[in-house]
N, C-alpha and C positions, 0 to 999 in steps of 0.2 A: 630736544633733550640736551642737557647739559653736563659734562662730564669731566669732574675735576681726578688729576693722578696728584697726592701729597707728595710729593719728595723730598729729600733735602742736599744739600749741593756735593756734589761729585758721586749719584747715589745710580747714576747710570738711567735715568731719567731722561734724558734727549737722545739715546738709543732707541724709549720706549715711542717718545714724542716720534721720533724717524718709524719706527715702524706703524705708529699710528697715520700720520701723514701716508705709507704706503697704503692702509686701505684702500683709500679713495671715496670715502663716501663719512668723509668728519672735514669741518672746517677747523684746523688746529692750530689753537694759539700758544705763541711761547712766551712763559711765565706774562702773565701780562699784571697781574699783583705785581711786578718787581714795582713797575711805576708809581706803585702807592705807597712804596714801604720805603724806596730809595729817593723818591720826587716830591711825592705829595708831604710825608711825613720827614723826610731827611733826613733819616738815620743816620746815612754816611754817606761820601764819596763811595761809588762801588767802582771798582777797577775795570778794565775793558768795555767798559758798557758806554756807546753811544746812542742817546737814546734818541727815541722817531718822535719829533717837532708834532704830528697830528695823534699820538696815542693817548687813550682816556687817563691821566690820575688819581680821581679822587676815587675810594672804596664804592660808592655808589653808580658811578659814571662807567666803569667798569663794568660793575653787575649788568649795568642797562644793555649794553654792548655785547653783552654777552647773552642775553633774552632778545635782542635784535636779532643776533644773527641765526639764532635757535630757534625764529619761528619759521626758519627755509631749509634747516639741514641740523644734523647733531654737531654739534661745538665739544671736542673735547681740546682742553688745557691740562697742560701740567704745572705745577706752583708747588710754591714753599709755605708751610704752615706758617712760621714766623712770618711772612711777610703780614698776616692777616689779622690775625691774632693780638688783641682782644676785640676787634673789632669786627669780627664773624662771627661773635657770641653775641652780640647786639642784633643781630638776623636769625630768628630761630625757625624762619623761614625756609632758611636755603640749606638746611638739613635735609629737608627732603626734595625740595626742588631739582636740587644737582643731586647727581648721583656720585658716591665718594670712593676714591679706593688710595691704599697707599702703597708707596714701595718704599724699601729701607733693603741701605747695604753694610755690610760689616764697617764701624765707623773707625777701626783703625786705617781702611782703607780710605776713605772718605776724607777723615780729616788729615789723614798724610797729604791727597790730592791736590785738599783746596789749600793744604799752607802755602805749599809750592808755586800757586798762581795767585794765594794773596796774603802775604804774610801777615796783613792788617786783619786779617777775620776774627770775629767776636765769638763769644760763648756762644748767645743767641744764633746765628749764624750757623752753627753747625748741623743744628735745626730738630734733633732728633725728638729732643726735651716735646717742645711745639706740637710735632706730628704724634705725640702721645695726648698730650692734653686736647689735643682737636679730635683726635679716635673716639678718647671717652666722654668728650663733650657729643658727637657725633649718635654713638651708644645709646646715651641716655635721652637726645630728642629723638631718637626715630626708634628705639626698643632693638635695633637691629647692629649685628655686626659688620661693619665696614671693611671688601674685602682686603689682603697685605700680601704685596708680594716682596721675597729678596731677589735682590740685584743676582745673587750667586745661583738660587737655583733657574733664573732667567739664563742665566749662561750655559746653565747643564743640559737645558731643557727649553728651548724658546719657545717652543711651538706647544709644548703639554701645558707649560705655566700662564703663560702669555693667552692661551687658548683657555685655561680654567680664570682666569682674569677675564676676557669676555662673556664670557656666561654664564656670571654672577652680574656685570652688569648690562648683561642686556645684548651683545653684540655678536652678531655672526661673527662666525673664524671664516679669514680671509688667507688663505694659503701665498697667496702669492706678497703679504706685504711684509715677509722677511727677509727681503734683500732689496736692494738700491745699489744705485751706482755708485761707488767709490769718490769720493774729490766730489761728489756737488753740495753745495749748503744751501738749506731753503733762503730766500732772500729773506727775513723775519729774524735768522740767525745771527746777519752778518753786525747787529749791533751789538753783540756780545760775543762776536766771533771766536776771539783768542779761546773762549771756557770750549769751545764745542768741534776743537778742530782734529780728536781722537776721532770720534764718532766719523765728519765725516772723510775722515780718510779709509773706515772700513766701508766693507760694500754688506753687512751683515750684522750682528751680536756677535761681539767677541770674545775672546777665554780667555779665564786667568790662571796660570800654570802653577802659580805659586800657592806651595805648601801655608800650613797655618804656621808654621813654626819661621819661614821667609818673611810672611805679614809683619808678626812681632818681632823679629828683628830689626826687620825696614824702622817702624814703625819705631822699636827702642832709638834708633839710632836717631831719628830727628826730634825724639822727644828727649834725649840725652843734650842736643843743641836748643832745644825750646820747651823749659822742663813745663809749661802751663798747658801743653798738649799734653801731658799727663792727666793732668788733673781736669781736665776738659776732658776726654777718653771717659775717665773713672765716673765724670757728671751723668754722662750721657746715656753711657753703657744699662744701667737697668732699663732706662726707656727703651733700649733698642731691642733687649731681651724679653719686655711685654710684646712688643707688636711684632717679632719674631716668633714668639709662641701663637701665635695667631695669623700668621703666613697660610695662604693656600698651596696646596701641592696636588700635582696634576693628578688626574683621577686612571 
């Protein structure tokens, strides 16, 4: 079994990775489509990213790798819609093969996060747009709704959300893989270290204290210095308002 989480960057997604990893019983890869979207395709220079000399690039070299390792154990990954797109619409295969689920977080949060670590980041990049157009591409091959979780009620609730997230697709709740040790980073991590070094400083999911009315402040003030994070915000926002209405919430 094959199990992809959509996310899109700073969406709290390598928290999810960390606690999947706690399982014990998923071989999990991280974002391993970066390789086709920044290597194979060349998008761009991505920032802190050293990449591993033996890893697949091309979109199919990938797949295979990832049906390799699936015939010994469940493989879940976490990836970015953008990174794949249009070129997962050419597979109408792996609609139902993998099993899909997405996470999305408030994207004033999100795209405050990622200016800070890359001021270079694109429209595309932000990624929400993507993870919309691959839901209802997703929808429309397989008749079914793919399930969505937010980042925010992961934080309220790690265990009820996180827990209706596995059993939609498919997974025992494993009580024990909501905490890790503090300060360790999977070695997989450490070639994009710098993006992932919140995470592993906790030993858990973390909260966010801050009010809505703190967000949009935060959030005014660096788009008052970078006014196209405005209008990036404004892009994005209805897409993140469809696959927010369609969130799962613990039962």
């Amino acid at each position: 079994m094959i199990i992809i989480l959509w996310a899109h960057p700073r969406s709290m997604s390598t928290a999810i990775e960390r606690i999947m990893r706690e399982r014990g019983d998923c071989l999990c890869l991280h974002e391993p489509f970066m390789y086709y979207y920044y290597l194979h395709l060349g998008s761009r220079e991505f920032p802190h990213f050293e990449a591993e000399p033996d890893r697949p690039t091309g979109f199919d070299d990938i797949i295979d790798m990832m049906r390799n390792e699936a015939r010994e154990q469940t493989v879940f990954a976490k990836d970015m819609a953008y990174y794949v797109l249009p070129e997962l619409f050419r597979h109408p295969a792996l609609a139902r093969e993998i099993r899909h689920a997405f996470l999305i977080r408030d994207p004033r949060k999100s795209i405050a996060s990622y200016y800070k670590l890359d001021p270079e980041l694109t429209l595309d990049e932000i990624g929400i747009e993507r993870q919309w157009q691959l839901y209802q591409w997703l929808r429309r091959e397989t008749g079914e709704e793919p399930p969505v979780v937010r980042a925010e009620d992961i934080q309220r609730d790690p265990r009820g959300v996180v827990g209706a997230l596995w059993k939609r697709i498919g997974l025992d709740f494993i009580a024990d893989a909501f905490s890790w040790q503090a300060g360790e980073m999977p070695a997989d991590w450490e070639q994009v270290g710098a993006w992932h070094a919140r995470t592993a400083s906790h030993s858990g999911i973390s909260t966010d204290r801050r009010d809505d009315a703190e967000i949009q402040a935060e959030f005014d003030a660096l788009a008052k210095e970078t006014p196209v994070l405005r209008a990036w915000l404004d892009h994005h926002w209805p897409y993140y308002l469809e696959l927010s209405s369609r969130a799962l919430t613990p039962p």
